[in-house]
C-alpha positions as CSV (number, residue, x, y, z in Angstrom):
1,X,-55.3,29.5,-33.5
2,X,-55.4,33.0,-34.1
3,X,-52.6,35.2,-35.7
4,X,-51.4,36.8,-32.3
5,X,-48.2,38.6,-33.4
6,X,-50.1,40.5,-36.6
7,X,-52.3,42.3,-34.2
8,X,-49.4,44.7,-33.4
9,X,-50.5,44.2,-29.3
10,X,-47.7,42.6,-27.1
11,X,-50.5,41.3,-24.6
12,X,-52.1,39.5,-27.5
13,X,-48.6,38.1,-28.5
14,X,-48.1,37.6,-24.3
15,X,-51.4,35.7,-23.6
16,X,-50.9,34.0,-26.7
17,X,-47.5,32.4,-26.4
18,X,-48.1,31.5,-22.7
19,X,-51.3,29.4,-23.5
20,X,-49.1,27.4,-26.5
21,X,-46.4,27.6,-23.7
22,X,-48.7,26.0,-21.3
23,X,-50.4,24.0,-23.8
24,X,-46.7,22.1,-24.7
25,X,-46.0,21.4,-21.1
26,X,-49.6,19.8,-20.8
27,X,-50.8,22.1,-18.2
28,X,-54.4,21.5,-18.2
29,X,-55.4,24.5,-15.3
30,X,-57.9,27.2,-15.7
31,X,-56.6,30.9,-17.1
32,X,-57.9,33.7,-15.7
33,X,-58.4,37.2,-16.9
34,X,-57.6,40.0,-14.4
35,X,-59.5,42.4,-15.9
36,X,-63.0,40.2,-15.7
37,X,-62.2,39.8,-11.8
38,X,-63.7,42.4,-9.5
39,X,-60.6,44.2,-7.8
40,X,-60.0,48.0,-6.6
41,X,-57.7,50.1,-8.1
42,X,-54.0,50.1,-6.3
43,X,-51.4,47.8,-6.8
44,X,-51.3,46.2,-3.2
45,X,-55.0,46.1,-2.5
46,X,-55.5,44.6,-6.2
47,X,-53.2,42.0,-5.8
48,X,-54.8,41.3,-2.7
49,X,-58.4,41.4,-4.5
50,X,-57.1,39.2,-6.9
51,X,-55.2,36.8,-4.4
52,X,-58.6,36.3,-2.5
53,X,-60.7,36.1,-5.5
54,X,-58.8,33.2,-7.0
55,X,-58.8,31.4,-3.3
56,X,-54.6,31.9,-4.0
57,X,-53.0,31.0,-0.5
58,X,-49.5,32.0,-1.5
């Protein structure tokens, strides 16, 4: 596992304790990158890029 918190970047450190996080609680789900998902720019019609990528319902 890579050194996360001596990278000096707080979404390193993020995406890194939330997969250990995840990984603890046996979560076995897929993670997803936002930024490899097509989406516009704009909060709402992002999220809602992002919702209907992902088939999210709610």
């Amino acid at each position: 596992m890579p050194d996360a918190f001596s990278t000096g970047r707080t979404a390193a450190v993020a995406q890194m304790s939330t997969r250990v996080l995840l990984d603890l609680l046996g979560w076995r789900g897929q993670i997803l990158t936002s930024s490899r998902l097509a989406a516009r720019p704009g909060r709402s019609v992002r999220l809602a890029d992002l919702a209907a990528t992902t088939g999210a319902r709610t």
